[in-house]
C-alpha positions as CSV (number, residue, x, y, z in Angstrom):
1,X,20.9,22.2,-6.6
2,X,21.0,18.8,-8.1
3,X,18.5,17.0,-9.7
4,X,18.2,13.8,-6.6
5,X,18.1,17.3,-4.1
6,X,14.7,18.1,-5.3
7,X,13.5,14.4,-5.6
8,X,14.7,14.2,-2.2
9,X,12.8,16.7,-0.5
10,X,9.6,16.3,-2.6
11,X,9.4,12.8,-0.9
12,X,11.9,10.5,-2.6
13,X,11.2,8.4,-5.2
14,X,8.2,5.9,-4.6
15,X,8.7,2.1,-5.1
16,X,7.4,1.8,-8.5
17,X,9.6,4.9,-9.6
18,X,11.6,4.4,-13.0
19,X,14.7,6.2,-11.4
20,X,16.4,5.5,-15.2
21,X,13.9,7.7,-17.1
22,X,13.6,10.9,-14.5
23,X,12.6,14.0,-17.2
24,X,13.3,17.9,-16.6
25,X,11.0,20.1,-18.0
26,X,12.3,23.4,-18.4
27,X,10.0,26.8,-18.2
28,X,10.8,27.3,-22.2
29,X,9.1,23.9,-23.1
30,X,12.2,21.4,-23.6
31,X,12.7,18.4,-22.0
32,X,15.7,16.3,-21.0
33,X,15.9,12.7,-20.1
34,X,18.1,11.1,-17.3
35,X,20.4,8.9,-19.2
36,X,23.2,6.5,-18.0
37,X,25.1,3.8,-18.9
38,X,26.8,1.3,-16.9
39,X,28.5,3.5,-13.6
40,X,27.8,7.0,-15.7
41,X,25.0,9.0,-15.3
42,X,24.0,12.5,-16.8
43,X,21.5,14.1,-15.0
44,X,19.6,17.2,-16.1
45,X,20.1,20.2,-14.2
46,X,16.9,21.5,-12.9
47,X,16.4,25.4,-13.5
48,X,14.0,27.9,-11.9
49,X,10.8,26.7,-13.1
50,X,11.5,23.4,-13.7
51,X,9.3,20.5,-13.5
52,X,10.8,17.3,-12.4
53,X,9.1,13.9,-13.9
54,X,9.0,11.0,-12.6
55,X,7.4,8.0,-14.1
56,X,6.0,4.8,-13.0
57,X,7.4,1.2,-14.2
58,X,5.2,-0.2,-16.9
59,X,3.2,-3.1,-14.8
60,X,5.1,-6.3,-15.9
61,X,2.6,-9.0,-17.9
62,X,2.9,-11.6,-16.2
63,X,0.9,-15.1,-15.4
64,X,-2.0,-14.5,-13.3
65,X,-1.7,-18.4,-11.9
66,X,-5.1,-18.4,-10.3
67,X,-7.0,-18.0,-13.7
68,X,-4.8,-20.4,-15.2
69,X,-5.3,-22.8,-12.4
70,X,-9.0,-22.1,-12.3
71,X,-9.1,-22.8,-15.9
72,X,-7.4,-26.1,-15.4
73,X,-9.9,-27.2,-12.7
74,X,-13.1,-26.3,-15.2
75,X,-11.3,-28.7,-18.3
76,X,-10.4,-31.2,-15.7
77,X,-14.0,-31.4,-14.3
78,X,-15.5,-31.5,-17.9
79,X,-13.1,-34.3,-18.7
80,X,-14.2,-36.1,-16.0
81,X,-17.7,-36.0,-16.3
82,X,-17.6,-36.8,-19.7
83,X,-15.7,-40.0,-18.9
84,X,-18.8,-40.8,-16.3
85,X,-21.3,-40.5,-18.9
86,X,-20.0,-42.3,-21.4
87,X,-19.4,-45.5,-18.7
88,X,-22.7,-45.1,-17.4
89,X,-24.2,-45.2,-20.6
90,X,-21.9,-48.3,-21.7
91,X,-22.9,-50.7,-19.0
């Protein structure tokens, strides 16, 4: 069987799956990678006592727009109190 037969029937791939990097690793220790390249794939061939890998995407660093935004607000409401102050104490 084929290596998508056993992802299929151990529950398919979840939806943070990395279906490019999907790992065999055989009963004598070694390891092979999926690997592809544009339409060609090579998949590993499971054997008996296989372990098929799947990893997780790496989480993507992206802008967390509610502390930035939050951030904003604080500065903004500094600036502004500071302008205030110094009119108050001018007049």
């Amino acid at each position: 069987r084929g290596l998508d037969y056993y992802v299929a029937n151990a529950g398919g791939y979840a939806g943070l799956a990395d279906k490019g990097r999907v790992a065999v690793r055989y009963a004598d220790g070694s390891a092979r990678v999926r690997h592809g390249f544009l339409f060609l794939k090579s998949n590993p061939e499971p054997l008996p006592g296989s372990t098929v890998l799947v990893p997780s995407k790496p989480d993507a660093a992206g802008v967390d727009w509610a502390v930035v935004m939050g951030g904003l607000a604080q500065v903004m409401s500094a600036v502004t109190t500071m302008i205030l102050v110094i009119e108050r104490l001018g007049s």
